[in-house]
N, CA, C and O atoms as a GROMACS GRO file, in nm:
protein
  544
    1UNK      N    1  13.172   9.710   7.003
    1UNK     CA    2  13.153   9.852   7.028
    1UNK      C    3  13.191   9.881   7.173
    1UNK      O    4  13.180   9.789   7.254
    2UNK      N    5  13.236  10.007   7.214
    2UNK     CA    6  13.295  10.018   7.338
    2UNK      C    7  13.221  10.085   7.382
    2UNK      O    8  13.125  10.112   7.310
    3UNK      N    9  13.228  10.141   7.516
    3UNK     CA   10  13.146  10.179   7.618
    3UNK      C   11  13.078  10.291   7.571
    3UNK      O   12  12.959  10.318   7.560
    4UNK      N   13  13.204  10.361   7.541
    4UNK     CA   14  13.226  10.515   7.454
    4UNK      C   15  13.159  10.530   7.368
    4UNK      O   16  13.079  10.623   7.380
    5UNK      N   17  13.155  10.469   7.270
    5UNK     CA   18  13.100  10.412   7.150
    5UNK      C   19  12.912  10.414   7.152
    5UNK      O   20  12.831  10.475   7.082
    6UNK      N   21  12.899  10.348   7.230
    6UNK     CA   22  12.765  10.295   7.295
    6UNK      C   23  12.677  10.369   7.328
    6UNK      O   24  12.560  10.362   7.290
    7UNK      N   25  12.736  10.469   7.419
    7UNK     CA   26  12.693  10.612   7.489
    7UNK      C   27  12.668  10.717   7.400
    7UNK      O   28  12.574  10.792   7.425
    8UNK      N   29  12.730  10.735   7.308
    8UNK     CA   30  12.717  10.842   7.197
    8UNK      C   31  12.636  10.801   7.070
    8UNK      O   32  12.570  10.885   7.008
    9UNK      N   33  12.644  10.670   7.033
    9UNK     CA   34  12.552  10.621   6.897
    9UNK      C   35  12.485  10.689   6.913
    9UNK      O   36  12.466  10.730   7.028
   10UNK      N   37  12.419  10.733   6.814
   10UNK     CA   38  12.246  10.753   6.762
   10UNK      C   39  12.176  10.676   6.805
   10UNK      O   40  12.211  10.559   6.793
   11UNK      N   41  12.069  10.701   6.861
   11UNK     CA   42  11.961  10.629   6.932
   11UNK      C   43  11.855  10.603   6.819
   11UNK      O   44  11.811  10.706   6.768
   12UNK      N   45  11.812  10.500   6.777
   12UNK     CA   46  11.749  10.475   6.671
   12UNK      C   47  11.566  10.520   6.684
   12UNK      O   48  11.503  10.528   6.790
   13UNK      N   49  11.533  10.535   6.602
   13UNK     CA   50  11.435  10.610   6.587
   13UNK      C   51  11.338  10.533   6.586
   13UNK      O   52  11.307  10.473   6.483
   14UNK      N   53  11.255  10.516   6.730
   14UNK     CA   54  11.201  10.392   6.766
   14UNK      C   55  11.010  10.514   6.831
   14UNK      O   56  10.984  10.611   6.902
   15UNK      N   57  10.940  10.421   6.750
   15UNK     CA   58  10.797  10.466   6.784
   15UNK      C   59  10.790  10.452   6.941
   15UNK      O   60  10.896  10.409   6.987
   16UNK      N   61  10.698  10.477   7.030
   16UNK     CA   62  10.713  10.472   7.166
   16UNK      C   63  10.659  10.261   7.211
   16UNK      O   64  10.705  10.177   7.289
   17UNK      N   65  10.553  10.260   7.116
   17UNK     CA   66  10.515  10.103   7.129
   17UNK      C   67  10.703   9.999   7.104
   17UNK      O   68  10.774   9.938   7.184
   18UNK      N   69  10.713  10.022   6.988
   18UNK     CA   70  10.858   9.968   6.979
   18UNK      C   71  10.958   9.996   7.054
   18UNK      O   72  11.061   9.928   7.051
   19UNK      N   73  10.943  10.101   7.133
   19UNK     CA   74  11.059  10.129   7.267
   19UNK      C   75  11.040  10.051   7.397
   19UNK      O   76  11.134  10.022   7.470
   20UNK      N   77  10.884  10.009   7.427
   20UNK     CA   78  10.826   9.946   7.492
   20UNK      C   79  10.836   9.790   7.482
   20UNK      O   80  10.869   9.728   7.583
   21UNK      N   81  10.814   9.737   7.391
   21UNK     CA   82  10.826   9.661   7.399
   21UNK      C   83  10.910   9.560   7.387
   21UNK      O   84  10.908   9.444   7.429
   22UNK      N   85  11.041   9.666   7.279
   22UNK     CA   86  11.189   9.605   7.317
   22UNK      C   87  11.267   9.650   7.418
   22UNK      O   88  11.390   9.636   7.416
   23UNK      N   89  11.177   9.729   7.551
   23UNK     CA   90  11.241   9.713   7.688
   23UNK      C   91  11.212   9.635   7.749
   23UNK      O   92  11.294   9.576   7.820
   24UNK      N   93  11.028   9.591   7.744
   24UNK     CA   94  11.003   9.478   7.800
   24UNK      C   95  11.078   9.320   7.766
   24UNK      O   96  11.106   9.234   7.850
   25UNK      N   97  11.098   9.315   7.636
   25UNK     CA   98  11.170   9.158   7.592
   25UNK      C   99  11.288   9.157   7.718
   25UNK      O  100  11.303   9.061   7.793
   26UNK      N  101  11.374   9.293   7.726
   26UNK     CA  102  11.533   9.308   7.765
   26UNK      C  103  11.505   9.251   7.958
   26UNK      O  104  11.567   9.169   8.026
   27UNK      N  105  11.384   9.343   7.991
   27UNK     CA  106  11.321   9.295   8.131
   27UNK      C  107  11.253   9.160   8.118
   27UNK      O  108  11.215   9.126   8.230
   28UNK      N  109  11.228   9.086   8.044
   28UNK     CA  110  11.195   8.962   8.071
   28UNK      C  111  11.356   8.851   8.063
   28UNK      O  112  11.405   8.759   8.127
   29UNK      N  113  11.381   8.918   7.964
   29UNK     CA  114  11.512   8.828   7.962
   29UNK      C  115  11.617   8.813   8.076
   29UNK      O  116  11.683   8.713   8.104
   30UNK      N  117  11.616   8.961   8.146
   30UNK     CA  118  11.693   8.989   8.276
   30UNK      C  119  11.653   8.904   8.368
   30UNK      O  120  11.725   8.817   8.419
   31UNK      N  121  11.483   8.935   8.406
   31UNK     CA  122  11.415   8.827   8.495
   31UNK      C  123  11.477   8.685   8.475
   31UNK      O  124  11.511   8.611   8.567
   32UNK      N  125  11.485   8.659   8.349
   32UNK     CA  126  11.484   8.488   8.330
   32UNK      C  127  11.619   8.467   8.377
   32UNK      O  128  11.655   8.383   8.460
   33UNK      N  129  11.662   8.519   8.338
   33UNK     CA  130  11.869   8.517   8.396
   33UNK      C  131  11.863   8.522   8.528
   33UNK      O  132  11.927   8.426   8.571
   34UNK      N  133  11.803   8.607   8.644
   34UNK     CA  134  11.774   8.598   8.770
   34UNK      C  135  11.704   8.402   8.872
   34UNK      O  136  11.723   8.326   8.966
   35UNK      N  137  11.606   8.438   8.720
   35UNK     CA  138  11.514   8.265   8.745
   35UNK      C  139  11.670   8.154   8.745
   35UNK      O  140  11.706   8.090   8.844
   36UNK      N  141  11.736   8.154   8.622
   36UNK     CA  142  11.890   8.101   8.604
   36UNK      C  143  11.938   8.077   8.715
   36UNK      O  144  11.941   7.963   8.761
   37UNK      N  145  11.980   8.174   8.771
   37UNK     CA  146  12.083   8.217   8.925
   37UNK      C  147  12.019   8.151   9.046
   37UNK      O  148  12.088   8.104   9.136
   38UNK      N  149  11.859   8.147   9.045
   38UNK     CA  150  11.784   8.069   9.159
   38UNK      C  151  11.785   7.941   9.101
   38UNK      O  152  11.785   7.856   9.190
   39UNK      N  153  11.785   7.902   9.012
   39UNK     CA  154  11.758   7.764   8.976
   39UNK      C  155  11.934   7.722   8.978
   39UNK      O  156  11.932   7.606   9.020
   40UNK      N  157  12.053   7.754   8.958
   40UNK     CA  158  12.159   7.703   9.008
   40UNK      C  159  12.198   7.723   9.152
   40UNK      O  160  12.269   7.642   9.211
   41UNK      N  161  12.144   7.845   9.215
   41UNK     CA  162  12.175   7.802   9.345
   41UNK      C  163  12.053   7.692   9.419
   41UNK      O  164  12.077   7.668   9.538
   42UNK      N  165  11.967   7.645   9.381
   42UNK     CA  166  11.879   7.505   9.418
   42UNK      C  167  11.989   7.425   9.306
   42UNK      O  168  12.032   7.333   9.375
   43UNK      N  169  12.036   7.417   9.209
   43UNK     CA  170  12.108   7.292   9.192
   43UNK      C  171  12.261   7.257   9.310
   43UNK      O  172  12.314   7.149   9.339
   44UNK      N  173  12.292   7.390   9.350
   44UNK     CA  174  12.407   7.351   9.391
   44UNK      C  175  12.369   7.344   9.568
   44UNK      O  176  12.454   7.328   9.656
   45UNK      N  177  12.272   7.355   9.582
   45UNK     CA  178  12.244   7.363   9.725
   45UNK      C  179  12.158   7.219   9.742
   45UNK      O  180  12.115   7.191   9.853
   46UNK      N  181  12.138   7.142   9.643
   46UNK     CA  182  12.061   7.034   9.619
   46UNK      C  183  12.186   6.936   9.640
   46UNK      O  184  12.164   6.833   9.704
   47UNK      N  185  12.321   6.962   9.588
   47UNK     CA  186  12.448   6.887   9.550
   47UNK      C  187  12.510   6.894   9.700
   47UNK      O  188  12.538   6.790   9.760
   48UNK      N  189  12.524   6.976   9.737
   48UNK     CA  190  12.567   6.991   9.882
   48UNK      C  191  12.481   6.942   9.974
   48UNK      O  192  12.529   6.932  10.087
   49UNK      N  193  12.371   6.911   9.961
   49UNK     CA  194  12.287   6.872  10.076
   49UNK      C  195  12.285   6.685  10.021
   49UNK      O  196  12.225   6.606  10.093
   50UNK      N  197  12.327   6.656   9.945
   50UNK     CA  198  12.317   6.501   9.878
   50UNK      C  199  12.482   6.463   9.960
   50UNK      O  200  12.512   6.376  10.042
   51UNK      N  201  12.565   6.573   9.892
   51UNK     CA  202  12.693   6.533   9.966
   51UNK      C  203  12.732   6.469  10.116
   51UNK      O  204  12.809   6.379  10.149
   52UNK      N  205  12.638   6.565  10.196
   52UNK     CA  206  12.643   6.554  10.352
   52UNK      C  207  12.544   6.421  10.388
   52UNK      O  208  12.532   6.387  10.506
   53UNK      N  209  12.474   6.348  10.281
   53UNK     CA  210  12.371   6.250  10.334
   53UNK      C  211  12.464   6.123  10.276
   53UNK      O  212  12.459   6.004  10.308
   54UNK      N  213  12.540   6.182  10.190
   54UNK     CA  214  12.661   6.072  10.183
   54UNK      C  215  12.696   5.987  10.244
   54UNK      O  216  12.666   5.868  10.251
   55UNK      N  217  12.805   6.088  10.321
   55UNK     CA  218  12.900   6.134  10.431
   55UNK      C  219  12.807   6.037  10.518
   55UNK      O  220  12.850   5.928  10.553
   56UNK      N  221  12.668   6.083  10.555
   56UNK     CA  222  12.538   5.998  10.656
   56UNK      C  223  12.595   5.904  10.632
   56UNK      O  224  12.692   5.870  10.698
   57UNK      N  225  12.532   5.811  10.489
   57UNK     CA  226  12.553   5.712  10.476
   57UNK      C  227  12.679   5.609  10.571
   57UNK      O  228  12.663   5.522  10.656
   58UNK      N  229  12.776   5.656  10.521
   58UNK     CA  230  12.933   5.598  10.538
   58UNK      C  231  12.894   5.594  10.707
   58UNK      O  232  12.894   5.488  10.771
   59UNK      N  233  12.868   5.700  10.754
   59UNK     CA  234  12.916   5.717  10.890
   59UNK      C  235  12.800   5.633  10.972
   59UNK      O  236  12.820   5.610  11.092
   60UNK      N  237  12.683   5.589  10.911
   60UNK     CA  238  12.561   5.516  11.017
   60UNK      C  239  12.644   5.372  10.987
   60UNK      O  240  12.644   5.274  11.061
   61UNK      N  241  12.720   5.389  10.846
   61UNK     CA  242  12.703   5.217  10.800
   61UNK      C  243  12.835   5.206  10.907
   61UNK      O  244  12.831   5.109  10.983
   62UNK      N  245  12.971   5.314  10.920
   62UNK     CA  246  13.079   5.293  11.055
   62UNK      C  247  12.998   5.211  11.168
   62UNK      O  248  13.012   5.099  11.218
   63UNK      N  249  12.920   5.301  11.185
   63UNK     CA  250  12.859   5.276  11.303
   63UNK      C  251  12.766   5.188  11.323
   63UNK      O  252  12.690   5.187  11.420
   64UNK      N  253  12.766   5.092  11.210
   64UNK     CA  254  12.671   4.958  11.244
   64UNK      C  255  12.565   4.959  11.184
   64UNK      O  256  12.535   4.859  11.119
   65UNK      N  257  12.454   5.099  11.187
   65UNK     CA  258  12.360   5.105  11.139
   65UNK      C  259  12.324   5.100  11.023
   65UNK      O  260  12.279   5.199  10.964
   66UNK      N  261  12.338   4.971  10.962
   66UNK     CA  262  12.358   4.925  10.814
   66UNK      C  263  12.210   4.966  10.750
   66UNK      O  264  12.228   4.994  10.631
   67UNK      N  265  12.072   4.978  10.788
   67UNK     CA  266  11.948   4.992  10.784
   67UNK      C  267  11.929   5.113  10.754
   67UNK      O  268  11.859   5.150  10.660
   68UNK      N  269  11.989   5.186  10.831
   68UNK     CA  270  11.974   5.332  10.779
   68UNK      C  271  12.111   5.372  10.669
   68UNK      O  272  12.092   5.482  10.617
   69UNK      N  273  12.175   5.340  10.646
   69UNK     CA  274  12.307   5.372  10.563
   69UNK      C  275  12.210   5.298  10.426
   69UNK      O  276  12.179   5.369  10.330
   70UNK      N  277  12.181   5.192  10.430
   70UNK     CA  278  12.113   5.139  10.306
   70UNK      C  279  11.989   5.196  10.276
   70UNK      O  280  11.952   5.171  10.161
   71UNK      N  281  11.922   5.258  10.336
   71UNK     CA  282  11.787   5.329  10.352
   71UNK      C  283  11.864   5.472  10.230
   71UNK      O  284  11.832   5.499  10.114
   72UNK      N  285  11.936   5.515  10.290
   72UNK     CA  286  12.009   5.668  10.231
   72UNK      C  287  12.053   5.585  10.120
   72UNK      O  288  11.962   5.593  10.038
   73UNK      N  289  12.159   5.498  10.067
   73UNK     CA  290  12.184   5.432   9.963
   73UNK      C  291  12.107   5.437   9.889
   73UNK      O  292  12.115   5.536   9.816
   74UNK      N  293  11.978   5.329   9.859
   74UNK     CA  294  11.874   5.282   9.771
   74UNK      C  295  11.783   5.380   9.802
   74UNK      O  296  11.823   5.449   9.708
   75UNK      N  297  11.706   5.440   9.845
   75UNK     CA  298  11.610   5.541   9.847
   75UNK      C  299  11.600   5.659   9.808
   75UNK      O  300  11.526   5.702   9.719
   76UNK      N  301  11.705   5.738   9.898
   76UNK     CA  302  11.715   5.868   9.889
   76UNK      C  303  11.836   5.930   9.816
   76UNK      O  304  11.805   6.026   9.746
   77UNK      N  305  11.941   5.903   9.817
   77UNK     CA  306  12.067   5.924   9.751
   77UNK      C  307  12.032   5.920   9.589
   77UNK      O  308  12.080   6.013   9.524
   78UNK      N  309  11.950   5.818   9.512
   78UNK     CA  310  11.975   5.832   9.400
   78UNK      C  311  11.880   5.860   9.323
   78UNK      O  312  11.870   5.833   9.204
   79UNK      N  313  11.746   5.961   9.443
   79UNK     CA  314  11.612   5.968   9.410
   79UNK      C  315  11.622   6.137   9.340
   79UNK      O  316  11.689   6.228   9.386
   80UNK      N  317  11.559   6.141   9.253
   80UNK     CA  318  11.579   6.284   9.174
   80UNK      C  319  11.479   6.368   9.239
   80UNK      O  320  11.384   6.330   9.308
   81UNK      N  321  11.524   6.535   9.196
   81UNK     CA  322  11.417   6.618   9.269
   81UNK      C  323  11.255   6.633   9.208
   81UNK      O  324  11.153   6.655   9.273
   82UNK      N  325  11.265   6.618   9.092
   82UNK     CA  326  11.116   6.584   9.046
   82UNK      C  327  11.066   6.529   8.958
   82UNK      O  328  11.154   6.459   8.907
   83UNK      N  329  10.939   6.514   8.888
   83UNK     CA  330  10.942   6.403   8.802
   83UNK      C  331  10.961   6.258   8.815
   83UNK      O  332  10.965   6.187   8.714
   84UNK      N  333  10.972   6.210   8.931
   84UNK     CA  334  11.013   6.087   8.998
   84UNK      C  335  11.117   6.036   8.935
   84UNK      O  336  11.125   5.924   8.886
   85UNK      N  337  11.225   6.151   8.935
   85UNK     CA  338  11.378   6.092   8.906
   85UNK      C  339  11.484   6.262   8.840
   85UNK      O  340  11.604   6.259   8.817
   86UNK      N  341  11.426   6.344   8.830
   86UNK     CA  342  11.502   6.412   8.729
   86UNK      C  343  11.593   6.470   8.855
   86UNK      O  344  11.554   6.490   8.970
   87UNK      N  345  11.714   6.489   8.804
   87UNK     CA  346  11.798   6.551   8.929
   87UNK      C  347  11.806   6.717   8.898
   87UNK      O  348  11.732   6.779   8.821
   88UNK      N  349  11.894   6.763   8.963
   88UNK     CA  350  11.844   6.883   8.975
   88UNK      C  351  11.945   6.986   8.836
   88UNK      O  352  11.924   7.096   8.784
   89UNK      N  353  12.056   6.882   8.818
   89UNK     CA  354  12.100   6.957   8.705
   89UNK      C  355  12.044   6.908   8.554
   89UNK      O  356  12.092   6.961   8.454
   90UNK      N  357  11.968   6.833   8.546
   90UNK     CA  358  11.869   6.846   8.429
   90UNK      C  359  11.755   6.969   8.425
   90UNK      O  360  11.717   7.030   8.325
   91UNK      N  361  11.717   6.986   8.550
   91UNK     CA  362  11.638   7.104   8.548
   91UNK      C  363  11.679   7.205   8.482
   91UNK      O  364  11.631   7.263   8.385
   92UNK      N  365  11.803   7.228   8.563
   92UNK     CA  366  11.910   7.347   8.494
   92UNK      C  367  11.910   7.328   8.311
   92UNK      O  368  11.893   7.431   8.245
   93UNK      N  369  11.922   7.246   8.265
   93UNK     CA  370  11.971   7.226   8.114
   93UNK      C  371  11.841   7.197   8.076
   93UNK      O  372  11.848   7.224   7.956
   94UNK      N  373  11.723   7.160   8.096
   94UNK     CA  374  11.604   7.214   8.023
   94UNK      C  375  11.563   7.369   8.078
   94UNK      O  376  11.521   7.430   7.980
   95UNK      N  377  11.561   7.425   8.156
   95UNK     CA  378  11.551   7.585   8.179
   95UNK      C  379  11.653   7.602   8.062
   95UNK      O  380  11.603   7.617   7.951
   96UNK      N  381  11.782   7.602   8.072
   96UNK     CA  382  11.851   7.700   7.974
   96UNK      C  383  11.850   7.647   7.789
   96UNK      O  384  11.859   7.723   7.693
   97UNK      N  385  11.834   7.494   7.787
   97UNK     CA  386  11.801   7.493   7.637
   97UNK      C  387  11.647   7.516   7.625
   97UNK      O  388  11.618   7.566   7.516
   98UNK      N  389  11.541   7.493   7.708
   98UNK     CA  390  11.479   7.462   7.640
   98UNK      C  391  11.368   7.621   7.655
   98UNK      O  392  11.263   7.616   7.591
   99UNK      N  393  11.391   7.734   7.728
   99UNK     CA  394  11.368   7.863   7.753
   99UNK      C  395  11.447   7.962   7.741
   99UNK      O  396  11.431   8.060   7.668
  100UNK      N  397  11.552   7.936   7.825
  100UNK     CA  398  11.625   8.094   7.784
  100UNK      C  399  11.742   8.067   7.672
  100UNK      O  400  11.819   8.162   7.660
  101UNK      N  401  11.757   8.001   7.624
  101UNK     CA  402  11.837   8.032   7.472
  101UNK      C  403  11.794   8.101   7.352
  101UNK      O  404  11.833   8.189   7.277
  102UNK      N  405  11.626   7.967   7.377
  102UNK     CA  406  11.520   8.032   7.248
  102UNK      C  407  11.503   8.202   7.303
  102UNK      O  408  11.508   8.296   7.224
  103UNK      N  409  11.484   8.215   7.426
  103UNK     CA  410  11.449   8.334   7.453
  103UNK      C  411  11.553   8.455   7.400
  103UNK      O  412  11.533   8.532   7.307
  104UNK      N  413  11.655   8.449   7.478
  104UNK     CA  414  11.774   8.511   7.464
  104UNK      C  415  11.788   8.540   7.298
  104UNK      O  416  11.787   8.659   7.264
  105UNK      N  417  11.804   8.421   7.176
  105UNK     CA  418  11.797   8.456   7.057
  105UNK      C  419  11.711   8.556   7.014
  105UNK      O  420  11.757   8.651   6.950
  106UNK      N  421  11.559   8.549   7.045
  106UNK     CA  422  11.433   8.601   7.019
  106UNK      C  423  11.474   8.763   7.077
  106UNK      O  424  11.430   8.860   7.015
  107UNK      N  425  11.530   8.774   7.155
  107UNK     CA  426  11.544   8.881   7.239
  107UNK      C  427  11.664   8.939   7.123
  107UNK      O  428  11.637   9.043   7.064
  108UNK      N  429  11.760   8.887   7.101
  108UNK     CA  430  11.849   8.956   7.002
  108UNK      C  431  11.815   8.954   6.908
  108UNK      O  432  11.852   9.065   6.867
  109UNK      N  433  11.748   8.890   6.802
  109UNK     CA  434  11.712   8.903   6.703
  109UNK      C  435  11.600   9.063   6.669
  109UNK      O  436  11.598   9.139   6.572
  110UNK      N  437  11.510   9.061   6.812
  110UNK     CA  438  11.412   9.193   6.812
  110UNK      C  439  11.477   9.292   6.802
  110UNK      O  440  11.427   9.382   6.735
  111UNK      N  441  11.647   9.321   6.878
  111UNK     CA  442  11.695   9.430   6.900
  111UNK      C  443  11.726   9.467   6.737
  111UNK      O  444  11.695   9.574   6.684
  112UNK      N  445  11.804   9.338   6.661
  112UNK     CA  446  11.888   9.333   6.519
  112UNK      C  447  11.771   9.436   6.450
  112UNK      O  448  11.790   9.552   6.411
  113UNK      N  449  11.666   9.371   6.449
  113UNK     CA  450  11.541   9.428   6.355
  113UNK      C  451  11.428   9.542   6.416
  113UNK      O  452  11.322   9.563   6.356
  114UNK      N  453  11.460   9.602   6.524
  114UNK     CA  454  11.428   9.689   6.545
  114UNK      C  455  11.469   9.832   6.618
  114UNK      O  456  11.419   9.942   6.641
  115UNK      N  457  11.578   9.768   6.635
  115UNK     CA  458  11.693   9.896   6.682
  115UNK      C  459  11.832   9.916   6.645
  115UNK      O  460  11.906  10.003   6.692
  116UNK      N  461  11.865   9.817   6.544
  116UNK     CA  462  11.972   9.800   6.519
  116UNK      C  463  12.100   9.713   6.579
  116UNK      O  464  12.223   9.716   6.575
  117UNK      N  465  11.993   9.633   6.636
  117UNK     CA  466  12.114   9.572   6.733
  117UNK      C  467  12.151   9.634   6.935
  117UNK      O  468  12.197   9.580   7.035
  118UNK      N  469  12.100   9.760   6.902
  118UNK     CA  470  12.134   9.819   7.072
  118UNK      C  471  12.036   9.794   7.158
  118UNK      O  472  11.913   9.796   7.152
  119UNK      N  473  12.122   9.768   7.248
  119UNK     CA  474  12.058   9.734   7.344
  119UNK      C  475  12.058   9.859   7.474
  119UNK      O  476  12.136   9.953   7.484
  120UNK      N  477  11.936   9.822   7.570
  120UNK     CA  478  11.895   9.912   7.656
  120UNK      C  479  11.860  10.050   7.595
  120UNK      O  480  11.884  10.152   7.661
  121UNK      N  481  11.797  10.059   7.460
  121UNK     CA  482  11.751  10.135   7.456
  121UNK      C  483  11.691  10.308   7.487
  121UNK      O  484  11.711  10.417   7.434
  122UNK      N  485  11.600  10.251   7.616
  122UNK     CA  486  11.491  10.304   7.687
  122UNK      C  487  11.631  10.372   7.791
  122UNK      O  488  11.651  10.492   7.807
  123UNK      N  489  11.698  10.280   7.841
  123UNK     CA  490  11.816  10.332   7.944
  123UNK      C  491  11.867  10.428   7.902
  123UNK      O  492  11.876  10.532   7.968
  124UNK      N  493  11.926  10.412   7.740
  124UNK     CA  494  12.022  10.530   7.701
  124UNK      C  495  11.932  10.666   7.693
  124UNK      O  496  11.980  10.772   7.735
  125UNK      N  497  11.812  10.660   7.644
  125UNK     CA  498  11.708  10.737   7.644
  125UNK      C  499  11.669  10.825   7.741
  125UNK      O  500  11.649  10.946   7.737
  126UNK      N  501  11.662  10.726   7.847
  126UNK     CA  502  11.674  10.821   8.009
  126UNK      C  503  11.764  10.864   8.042
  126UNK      O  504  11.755  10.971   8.101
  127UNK      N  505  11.921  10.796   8.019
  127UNK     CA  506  12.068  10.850   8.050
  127UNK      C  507  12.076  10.986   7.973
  127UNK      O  508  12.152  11.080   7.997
  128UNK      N  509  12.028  10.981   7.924
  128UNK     CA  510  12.054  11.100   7.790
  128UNK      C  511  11.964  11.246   7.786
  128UNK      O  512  11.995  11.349   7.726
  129UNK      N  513  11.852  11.220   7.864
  129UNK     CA  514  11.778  11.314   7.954
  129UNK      C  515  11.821  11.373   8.070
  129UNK      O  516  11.844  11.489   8.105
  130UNK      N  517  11.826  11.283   8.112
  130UNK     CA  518  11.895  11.310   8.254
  130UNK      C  519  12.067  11.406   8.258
  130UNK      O  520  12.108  11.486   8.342
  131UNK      N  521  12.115  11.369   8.169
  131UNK     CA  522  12.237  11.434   8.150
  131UNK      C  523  12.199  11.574   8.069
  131UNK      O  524  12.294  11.653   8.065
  132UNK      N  525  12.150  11.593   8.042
  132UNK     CA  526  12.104  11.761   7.932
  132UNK      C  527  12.051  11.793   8.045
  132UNK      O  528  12.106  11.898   8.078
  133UNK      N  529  11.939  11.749   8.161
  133UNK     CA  530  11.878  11.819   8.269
  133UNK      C  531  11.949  11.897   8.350
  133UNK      O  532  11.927  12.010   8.394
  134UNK      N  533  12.100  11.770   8.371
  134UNK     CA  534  12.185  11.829   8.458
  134UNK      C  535  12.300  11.958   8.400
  134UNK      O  536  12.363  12.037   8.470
  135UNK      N  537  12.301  11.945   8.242
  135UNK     CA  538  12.358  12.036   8.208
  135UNK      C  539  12.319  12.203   8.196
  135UNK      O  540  12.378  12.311   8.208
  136UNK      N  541  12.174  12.151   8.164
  136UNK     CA  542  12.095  12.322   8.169
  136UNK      C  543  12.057  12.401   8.254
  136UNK      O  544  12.008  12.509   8.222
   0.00000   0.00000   0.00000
């Protein structure tokens, strides 16, 4: 369906509890996609900060300091961020299989069976006020 399309449908004939609460699913789901975006920028800021202790490594072991280059080696280099081992892109892939997929489905499936599938609702609802306000 196109933009056009979208804007003009019929707004389905939704009790005020059912408008509510398939705005809230759409705002939780948004949130969780936000949670997504923080949890890959800690994976990739986790990857870049492992990279540069690398780099440590190589450059103490240049420089003799075999104690600390092996310290970063065996310790810290291949130590995960939690769980006493999980790295940080497993985090990522249990957040997204094991929360926001189920979520995300659950979230489309509410719209299928209670609005027909459309989404933002409550938005078009207000867009659609707001535009007759400005017309009269």
């Amino acid at each position: 369906m196109s933009t056009d399309d979208r804007q003009t449908a019929e707004l389905p004939d939704l009790g005020e509890a059912e408008r509510e609460a398939l705005h809230e699913a759409e705002l939780g789901l948004e949130w969780l996609r936000r949670a997504h975006g923080a949890l890959l920028e800690f994976h990739h800021g986790t990857g870049h900060a492992m990279d540069h202790l690398a780099r440590a490594e190589s450059l103490f072991r240049e420089a003799g300091r075999t104690e600390l280059a092996d310290a970063l080696r065996d310790e810290h280099l291949p130590r995960g961020v939690i769980d006493g081992g999980r790295w940080s892109y497993d985090v990522v892939e249990t957040f997204e299989e094991g929360l926001m997929e189920p979520l995300t489905g659950f979230e489309r499936a509410a719209r299928e069976q209670v609005a027909d599938g459309q989404r933002h609702v409550t938005e078009r609802r207000q867009e659609r006020r707001w535009k007759r306000r400005a017309r009269d």
